[in-house]
DSSP file (Angstrom, degrees, kcal/mol; ACC not computed):
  #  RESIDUE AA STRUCTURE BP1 BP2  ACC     N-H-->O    O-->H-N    N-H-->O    O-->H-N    TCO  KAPPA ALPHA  PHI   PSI    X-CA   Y-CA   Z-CA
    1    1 A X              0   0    0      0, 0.0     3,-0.1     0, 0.0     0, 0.0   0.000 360.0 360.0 360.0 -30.1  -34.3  -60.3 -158.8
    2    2 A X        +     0   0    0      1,-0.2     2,-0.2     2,-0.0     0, 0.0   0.680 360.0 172.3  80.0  12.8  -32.2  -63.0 -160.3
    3    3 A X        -     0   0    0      1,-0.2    -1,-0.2    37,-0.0     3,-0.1  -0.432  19.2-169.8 -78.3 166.9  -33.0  -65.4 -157.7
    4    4 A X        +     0   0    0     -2,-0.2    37,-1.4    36,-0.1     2,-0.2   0.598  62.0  32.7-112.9 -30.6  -31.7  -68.8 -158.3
    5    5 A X  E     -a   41   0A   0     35,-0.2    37,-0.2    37,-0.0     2,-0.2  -0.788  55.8-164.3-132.3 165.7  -33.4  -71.2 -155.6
    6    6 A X  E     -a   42   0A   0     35,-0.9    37,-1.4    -2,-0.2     2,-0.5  -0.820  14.3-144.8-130.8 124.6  -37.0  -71.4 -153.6
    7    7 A X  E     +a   43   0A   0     35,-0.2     2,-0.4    -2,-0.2    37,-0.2  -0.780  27.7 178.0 -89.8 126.7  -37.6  -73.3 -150.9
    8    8 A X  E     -a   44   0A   0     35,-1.3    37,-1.7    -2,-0.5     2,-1.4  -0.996  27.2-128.6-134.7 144.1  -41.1  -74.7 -150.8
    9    9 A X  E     -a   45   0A   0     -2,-0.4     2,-2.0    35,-0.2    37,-0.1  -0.439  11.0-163.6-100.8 122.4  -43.0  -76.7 -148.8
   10   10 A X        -     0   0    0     35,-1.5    37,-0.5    -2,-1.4     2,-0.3  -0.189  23.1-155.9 -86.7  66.1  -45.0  -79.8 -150.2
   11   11 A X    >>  -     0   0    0     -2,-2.0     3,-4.2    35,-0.2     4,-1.3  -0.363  24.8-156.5 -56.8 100.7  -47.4  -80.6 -147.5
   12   12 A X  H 3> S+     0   0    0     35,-1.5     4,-2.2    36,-0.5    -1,-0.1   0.746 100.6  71.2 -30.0 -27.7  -48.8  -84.1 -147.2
   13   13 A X  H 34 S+     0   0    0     34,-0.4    -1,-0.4     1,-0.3    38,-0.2   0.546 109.4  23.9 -75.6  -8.0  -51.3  -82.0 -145.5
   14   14 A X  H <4 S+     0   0    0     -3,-4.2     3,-0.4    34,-0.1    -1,-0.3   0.543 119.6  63.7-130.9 -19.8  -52.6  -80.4 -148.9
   15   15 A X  H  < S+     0   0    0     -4,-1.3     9,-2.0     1,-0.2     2,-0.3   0.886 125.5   1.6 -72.5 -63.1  -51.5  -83.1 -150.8
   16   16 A X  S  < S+     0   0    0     -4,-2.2    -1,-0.2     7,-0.2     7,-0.1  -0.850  78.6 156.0-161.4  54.7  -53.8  -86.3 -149.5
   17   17 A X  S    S+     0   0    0     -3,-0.4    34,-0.2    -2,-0.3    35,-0.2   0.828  77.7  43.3 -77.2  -9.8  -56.1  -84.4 -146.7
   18   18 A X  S    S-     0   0    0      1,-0.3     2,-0.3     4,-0.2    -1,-0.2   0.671 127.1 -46.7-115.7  -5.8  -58.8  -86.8 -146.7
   19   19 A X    >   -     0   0    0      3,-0.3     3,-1.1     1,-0.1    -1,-0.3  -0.967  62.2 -73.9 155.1-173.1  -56.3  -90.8 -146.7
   20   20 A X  T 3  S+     0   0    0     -2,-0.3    -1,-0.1     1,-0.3     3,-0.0   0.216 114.4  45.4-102.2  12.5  -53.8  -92.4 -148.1
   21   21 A X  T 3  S+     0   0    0      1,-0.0     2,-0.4    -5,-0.0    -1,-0.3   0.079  94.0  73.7-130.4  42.6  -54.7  -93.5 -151.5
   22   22 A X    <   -     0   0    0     -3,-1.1     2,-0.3     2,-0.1    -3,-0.3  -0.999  65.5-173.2-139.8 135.3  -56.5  -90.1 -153.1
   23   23 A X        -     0   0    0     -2,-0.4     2,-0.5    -7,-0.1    -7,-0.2  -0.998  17.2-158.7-146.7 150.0  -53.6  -87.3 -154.0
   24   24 A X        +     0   0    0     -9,-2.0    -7,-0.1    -2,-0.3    -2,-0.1  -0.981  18.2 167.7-155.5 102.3  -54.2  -83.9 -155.1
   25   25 A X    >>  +     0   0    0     -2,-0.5     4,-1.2     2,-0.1     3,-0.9   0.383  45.0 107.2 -92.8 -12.7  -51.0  -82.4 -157.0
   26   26 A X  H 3> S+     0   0    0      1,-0.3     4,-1.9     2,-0.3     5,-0.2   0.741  81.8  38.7 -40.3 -65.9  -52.8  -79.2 -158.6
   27   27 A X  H 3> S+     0   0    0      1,-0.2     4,-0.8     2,-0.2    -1,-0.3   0.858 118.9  52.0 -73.2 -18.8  -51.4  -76.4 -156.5
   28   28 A X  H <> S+     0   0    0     -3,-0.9     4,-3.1     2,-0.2     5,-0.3   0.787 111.0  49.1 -77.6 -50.7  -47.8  -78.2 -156.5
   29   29 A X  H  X S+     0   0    0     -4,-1.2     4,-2.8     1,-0.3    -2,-0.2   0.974 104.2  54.6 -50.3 -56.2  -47.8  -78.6 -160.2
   30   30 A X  H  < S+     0   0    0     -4,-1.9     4,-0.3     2,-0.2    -1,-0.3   0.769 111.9  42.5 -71.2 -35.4  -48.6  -75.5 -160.8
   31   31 A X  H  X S+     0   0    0     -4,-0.8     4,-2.5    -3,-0.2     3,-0.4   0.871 110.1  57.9 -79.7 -39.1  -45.5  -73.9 -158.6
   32   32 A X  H  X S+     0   0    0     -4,-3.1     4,-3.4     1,-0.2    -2,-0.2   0.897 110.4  42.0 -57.5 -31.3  -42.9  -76.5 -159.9
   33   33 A X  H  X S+     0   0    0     -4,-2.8     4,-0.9    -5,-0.3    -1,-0.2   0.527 108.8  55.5-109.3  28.5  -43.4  -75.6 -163.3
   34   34 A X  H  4 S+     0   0    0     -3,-0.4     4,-0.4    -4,-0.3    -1,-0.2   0.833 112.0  44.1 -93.5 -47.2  -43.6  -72.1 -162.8
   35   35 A X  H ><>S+     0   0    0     -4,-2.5     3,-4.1     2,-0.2     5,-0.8   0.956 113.8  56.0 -31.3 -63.0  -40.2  -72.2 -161.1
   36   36 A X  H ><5S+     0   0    0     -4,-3.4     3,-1.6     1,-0.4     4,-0.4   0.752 104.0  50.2 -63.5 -45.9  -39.3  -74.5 -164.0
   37   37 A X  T 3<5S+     0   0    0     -4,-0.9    -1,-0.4     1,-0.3    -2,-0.2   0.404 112.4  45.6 -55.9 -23.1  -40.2  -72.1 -166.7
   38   38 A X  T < 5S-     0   0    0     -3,-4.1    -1,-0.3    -4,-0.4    -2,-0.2   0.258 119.0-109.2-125.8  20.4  -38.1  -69.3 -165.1
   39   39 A X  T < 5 +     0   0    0     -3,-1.6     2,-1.0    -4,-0.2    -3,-0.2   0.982  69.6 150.1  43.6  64.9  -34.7  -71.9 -164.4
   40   40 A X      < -     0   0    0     -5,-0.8   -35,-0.2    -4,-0.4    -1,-0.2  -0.695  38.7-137.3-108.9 112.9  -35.3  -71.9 -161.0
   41   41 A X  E     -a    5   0A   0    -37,-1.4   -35,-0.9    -2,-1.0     2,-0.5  -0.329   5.8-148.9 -95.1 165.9  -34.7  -74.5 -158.4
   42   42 A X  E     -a    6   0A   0     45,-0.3     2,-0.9   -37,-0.2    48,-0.4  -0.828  16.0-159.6-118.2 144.2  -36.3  -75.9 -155.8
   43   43 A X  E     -a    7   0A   0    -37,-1.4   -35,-1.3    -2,-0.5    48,-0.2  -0.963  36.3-137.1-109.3 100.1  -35.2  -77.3 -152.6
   44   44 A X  E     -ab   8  91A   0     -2,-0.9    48,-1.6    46,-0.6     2,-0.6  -0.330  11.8-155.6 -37.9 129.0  -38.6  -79.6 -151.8
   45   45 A X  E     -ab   9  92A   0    -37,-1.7   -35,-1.5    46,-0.2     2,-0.4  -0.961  10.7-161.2-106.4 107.8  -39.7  -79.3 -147.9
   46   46 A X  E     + b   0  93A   0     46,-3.3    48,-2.2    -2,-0.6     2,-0.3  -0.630  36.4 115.5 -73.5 167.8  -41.7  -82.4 -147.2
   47   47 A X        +     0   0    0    -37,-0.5   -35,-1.5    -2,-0.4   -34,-0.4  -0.997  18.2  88.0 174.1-177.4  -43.7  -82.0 -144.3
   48   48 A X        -     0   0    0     -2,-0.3   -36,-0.5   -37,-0.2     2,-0.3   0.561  48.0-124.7  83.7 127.8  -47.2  -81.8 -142.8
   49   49 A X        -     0   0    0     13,-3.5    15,-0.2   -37,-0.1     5,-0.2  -0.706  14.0-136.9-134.4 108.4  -49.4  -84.0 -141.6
   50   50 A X     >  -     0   0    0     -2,-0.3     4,-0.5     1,-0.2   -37,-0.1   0.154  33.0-112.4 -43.2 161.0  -53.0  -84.5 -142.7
   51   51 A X  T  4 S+     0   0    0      1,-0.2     3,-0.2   -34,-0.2    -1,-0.2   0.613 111.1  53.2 -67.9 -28.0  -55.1  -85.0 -140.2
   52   52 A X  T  4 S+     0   0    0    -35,-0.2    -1,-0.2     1,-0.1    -2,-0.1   0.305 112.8  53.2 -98.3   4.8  -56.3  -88.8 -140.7
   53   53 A X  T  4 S+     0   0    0     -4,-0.1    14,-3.3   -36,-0.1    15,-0.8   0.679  86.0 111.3-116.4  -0.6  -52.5  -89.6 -140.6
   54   54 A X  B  < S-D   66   0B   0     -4,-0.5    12,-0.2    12,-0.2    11,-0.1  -0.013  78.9 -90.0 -50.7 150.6  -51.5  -87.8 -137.3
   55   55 A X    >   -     0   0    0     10,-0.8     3,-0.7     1,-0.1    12,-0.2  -0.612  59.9 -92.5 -84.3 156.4  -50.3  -89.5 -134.0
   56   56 A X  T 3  S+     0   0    0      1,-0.2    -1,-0.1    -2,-0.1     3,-0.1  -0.144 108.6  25.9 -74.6 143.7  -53.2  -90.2 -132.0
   57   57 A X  T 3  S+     0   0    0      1,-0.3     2,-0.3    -3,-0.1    -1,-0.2   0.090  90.0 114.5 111.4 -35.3  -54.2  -87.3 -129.3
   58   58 A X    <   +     0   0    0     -3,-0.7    -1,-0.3     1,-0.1    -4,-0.1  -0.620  32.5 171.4 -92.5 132.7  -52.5  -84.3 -131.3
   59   59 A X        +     0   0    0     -2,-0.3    -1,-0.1     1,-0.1     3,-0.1  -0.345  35.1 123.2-136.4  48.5  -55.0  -82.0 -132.4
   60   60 A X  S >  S-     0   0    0      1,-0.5     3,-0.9    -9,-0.0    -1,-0.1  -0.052  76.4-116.2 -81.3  29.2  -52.6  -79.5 -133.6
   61   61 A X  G >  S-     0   0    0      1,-0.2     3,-1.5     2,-0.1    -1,-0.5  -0.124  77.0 -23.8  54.3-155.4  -53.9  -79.4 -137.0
   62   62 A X  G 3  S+     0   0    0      1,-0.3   -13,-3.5    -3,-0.1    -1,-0.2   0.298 121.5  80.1 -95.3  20.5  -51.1  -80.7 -139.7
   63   63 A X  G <  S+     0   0    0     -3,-0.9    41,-2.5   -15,-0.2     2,-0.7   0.281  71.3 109.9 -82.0  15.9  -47.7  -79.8 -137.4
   64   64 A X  B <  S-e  104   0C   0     -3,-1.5     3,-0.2   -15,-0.2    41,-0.2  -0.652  80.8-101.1 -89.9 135.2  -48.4  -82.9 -135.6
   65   65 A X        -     0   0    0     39,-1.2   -10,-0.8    -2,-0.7    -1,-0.1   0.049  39.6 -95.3 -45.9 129.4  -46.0  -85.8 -136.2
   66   66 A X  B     -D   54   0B   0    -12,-0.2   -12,-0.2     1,-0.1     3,-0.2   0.072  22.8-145.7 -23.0 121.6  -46.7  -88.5 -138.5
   67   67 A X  S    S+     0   0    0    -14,-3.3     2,-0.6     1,-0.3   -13,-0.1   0.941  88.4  42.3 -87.4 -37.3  -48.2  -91.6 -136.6
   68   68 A X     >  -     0   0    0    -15,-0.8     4,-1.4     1,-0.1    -1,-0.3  -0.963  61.6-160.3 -98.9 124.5  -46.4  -93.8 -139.1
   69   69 A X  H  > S+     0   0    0     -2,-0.6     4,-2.5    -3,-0.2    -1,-0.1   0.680  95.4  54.3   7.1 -61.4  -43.1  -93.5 -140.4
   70   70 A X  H >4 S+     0   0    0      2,-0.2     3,-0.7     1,-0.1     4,-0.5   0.999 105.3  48.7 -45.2 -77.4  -43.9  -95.6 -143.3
   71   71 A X  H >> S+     0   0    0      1,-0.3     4,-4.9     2,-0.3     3,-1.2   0.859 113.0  49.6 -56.1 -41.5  -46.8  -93.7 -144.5
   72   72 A X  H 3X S+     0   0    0     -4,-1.4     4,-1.3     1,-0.3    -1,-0.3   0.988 113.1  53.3 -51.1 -63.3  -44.6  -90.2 -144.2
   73   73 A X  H <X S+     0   0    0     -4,-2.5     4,-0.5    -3,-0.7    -1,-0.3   0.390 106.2  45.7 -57.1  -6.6  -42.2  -92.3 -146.1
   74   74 A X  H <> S+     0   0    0     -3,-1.2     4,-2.6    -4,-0.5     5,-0.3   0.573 109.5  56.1-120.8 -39.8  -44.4  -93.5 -149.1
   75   75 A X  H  X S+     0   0    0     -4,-4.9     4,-0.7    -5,-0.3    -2,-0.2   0.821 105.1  53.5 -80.2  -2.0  -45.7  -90.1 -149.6
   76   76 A X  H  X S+     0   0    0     -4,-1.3     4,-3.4    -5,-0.2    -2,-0.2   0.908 108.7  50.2 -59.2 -58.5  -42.0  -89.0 -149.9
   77   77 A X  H  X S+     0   0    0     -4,-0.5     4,-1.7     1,-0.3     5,-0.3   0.879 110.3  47.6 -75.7 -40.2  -41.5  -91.5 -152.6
   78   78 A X  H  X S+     0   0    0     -4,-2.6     4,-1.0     1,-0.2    -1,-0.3   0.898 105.5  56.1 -77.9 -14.6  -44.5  -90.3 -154.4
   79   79 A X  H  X S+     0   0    0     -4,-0.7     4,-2.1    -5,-0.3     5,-0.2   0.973 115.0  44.2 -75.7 -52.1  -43.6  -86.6 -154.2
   80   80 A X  H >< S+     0   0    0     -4,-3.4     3,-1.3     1,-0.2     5,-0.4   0.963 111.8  48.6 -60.5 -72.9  -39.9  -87.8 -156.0
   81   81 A X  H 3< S+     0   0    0     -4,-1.7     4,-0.2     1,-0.2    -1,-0.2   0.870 118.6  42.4 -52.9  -6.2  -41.2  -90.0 -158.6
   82   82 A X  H 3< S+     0   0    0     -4,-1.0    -1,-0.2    -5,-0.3    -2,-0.2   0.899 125.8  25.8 -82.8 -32.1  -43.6  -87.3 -159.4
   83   83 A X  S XX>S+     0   0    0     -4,-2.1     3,-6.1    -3,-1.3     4,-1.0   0.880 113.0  60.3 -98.4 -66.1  -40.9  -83.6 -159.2
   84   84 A X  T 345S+     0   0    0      4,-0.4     3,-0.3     1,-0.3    -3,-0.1   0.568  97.2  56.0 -71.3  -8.6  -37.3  -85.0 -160.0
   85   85 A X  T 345S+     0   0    0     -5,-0.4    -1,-0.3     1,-0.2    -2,-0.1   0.788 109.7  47.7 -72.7 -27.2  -38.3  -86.2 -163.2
   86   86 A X  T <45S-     0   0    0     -3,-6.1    -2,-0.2     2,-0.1    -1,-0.2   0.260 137.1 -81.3 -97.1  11.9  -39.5  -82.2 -163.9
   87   87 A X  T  <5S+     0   0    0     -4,-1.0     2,-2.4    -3,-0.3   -45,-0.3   0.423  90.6 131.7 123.4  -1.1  -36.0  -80.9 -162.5
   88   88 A X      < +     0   0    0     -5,-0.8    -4,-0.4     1,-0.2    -1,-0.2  -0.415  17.9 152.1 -99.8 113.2  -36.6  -81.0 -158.5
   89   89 A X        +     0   0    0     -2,-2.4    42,-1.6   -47,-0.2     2,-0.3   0.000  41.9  72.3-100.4  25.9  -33.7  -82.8 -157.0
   90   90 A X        -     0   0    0    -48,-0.4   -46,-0.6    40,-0.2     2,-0.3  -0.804  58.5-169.7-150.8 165.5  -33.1  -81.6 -153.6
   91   91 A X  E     -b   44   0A   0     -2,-0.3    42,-2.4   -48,-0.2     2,-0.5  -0.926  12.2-149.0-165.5 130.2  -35.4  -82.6 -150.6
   92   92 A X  E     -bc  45 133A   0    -48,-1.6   -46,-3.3    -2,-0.3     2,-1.0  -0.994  16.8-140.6-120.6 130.5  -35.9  -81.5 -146.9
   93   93 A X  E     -bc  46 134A   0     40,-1.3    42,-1.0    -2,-0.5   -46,-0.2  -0.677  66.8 -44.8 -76.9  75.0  -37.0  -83.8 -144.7
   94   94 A X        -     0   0    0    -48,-2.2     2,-0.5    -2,-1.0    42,-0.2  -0.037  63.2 -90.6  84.9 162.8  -39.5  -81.1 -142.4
   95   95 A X  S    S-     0   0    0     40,-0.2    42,-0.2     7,-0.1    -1,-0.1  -0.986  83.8 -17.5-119.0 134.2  -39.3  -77.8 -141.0
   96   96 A X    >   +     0   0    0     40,-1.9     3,-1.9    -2,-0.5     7,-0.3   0.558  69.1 172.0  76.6  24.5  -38.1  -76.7 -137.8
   97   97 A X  T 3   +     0   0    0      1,-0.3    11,-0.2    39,-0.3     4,-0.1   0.492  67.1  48.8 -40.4 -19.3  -38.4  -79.7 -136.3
   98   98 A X  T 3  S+     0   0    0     37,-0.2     2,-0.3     9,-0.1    -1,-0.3  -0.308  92.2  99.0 -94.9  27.8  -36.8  -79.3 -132.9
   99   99 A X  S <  S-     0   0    0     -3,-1.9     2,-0.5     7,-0.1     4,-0.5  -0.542  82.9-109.7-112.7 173.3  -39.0  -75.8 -132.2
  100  100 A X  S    S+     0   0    0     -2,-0.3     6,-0.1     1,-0.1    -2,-0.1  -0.979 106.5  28.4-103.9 101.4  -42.1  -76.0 -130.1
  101  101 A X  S    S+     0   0    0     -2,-0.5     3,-0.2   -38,-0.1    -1,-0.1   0.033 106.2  76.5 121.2  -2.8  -45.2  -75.6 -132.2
  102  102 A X  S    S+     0   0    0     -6,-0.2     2,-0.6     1,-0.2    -5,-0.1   0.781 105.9  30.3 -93.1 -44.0  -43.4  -77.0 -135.6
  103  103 A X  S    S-     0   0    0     -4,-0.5   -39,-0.2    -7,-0.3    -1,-0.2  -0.575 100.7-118.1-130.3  92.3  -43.7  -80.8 -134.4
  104  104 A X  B    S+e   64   0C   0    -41,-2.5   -39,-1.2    -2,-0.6     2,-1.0   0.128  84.0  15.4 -58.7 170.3  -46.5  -81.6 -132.2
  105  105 A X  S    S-     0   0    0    -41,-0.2    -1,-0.3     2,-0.1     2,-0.2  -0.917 132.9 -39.2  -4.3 -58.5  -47.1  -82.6 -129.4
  106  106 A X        -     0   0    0     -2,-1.0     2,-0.3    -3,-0.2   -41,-0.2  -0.636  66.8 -88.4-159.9-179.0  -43.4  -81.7 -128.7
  107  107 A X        +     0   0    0     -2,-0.2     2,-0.3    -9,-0.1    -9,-0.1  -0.801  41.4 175.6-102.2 129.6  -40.1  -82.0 -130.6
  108  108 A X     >  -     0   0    0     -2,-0.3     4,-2.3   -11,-0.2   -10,-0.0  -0.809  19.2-164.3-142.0 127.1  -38.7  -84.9 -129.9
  109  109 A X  H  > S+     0   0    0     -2,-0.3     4,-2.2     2,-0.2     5,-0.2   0.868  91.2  58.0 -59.0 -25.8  -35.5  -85.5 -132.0
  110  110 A X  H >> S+     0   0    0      1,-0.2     3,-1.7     2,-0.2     4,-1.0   0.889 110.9  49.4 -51.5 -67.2  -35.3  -89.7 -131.4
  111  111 A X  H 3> S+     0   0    0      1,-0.3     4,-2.9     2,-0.2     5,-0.2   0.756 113.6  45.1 -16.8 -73.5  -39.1  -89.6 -133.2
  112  112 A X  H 3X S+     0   0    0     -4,-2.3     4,-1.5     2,-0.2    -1,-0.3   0.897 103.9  62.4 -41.9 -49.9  -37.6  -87.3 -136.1
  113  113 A X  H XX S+     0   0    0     -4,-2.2     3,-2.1    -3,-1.7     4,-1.6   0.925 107.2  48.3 -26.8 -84.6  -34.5  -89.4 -136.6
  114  114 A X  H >X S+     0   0    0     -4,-1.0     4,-1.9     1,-0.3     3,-0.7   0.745 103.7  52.9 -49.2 -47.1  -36.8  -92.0 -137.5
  115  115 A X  H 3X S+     0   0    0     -4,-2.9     4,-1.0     1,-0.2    -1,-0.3   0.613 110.5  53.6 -71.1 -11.4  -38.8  -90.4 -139.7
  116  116 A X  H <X S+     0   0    0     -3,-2.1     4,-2.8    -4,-1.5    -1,-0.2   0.651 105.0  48.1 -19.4 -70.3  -35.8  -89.4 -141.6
  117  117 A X  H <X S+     0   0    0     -4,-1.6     4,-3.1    -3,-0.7     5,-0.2   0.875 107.9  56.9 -69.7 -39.4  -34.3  -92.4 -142.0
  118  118 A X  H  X S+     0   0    0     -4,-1.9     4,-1.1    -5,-0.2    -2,-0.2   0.922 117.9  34.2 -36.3 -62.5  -37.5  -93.7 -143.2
  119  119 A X  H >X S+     0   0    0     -4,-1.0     4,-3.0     2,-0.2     3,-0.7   0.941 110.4  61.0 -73.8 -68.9  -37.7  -90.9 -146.0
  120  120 A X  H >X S+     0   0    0     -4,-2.8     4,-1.6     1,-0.2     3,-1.2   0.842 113.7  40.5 -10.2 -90.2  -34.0  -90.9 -146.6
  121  121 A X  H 3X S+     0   0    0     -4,-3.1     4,-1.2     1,-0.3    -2,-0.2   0.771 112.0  49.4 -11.6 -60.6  -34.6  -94.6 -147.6
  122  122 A X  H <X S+     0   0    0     -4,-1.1     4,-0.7    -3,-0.7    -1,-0.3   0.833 115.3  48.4 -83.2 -14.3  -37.6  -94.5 -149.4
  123  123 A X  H <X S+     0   0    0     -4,-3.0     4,-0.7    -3,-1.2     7,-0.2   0.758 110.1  47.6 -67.7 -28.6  -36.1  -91.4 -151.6
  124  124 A X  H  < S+     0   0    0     -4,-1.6    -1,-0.2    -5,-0.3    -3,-0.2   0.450 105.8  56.1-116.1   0.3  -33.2  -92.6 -152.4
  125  125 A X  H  < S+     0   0    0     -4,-1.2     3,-0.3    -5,-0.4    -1,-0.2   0.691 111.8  49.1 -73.1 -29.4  -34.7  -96.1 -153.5
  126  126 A X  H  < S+     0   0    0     -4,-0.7     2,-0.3     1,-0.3    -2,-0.2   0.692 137.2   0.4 -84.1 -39.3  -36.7  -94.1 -155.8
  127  127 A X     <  -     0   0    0     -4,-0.7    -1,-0.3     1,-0.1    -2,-0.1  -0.686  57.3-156.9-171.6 115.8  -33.6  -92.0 -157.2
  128  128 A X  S    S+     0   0    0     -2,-0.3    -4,-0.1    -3,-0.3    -1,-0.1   0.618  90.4  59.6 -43.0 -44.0  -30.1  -92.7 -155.7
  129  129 A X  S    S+     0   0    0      2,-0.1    -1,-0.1   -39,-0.0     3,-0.1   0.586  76.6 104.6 -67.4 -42.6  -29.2  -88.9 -156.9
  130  130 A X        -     0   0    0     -7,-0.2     2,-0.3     1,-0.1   -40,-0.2  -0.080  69.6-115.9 -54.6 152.5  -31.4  -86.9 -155.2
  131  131 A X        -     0   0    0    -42,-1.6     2,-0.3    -8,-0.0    -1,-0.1  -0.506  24.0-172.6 -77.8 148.5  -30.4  -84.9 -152.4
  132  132 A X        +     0   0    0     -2,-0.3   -40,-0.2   -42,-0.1   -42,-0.0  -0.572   7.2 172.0-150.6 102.0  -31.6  -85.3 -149.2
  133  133 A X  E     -c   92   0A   0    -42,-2.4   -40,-1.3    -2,-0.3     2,-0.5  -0.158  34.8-111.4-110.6-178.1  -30.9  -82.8 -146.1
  134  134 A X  E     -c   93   0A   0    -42,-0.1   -40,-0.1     1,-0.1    -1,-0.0  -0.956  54.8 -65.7-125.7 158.4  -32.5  -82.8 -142.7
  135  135 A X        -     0   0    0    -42,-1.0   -40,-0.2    -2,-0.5   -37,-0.2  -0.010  48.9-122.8 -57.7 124.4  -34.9  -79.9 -141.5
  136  136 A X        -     0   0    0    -42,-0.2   -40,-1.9   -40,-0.1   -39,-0.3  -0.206  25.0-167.9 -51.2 152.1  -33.6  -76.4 -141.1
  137  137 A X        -     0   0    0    -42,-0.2   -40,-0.1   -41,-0.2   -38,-0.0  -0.770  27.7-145.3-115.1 146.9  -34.0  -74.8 -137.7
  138  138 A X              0   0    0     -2,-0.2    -2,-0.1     1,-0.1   -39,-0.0   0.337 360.0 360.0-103.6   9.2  -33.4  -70.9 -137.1
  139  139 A X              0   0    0    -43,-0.0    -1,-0.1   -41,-0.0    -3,-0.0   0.332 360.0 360.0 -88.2 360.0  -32.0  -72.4 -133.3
């Protein structure tokens, strides 16, 4: 097919489902270095939010916003020191945030903004080089 790029998502939500110090890289490994093996690159989606890390009330399973900022942000930073060293330099901050049913409750851009900046931050303390975009929308 000759494709060149893959977009994938790295979901905190499959990544850490049961708290914030136990992380489970298996199925993620296993797709970065299959990409890597075939010179493909990846544009990272972080996203997702396990369930014990969710703002309180939202029981939309893992599209619900981050209750911290921070915590969103630290699993950011582990997800770089862990890919760009095997080739993944590019990072999206979420997907579709501003839709209805992507970021629970509701979309609310100030909320993203902030979680952004957060990530932005903590990525680019972690590698200065990486890329770092903010979440595609088809609106």
């Amino acid at each position: 097919m000759g494709a060149g790029w893959i977009r994938i998502d790295m979901s905190w939500a499959d990544v850490q489902p049961e708290n914030a110090s136990t992380y489970n890289w298996s199925g993620l490994d296993s797709v970065v270095a299959a990409a890597s093996a075939r010179h493909i690159k990846i544009l990272a989606i972080l996203d997702y939010t396990p369930a014990w890390a969710s703002v309180a009330g939202c029981t939309d399973g893992s599209k619900c916003a981050p209750a911290s900022d921070a915590q969103f942000a630290t699993y950011a930073s582990a997800a770089v020191s862990r890919y760009m060293p095997q080739g993944v330099q590019d990072w999206e901050i979420w997907n579709e945030p501003n839709l209805e049913g992507s970021w629970q409750p509701a979309p609310s851009a100030e909320d993203y903004t902030q979680l952004l900046e957060a990530s932005y931050t903590a990525i680019k303390k972690v590698e200065p080089s990486a890329t770092v975009i903010t979440g595609v929308s088809d609106h």
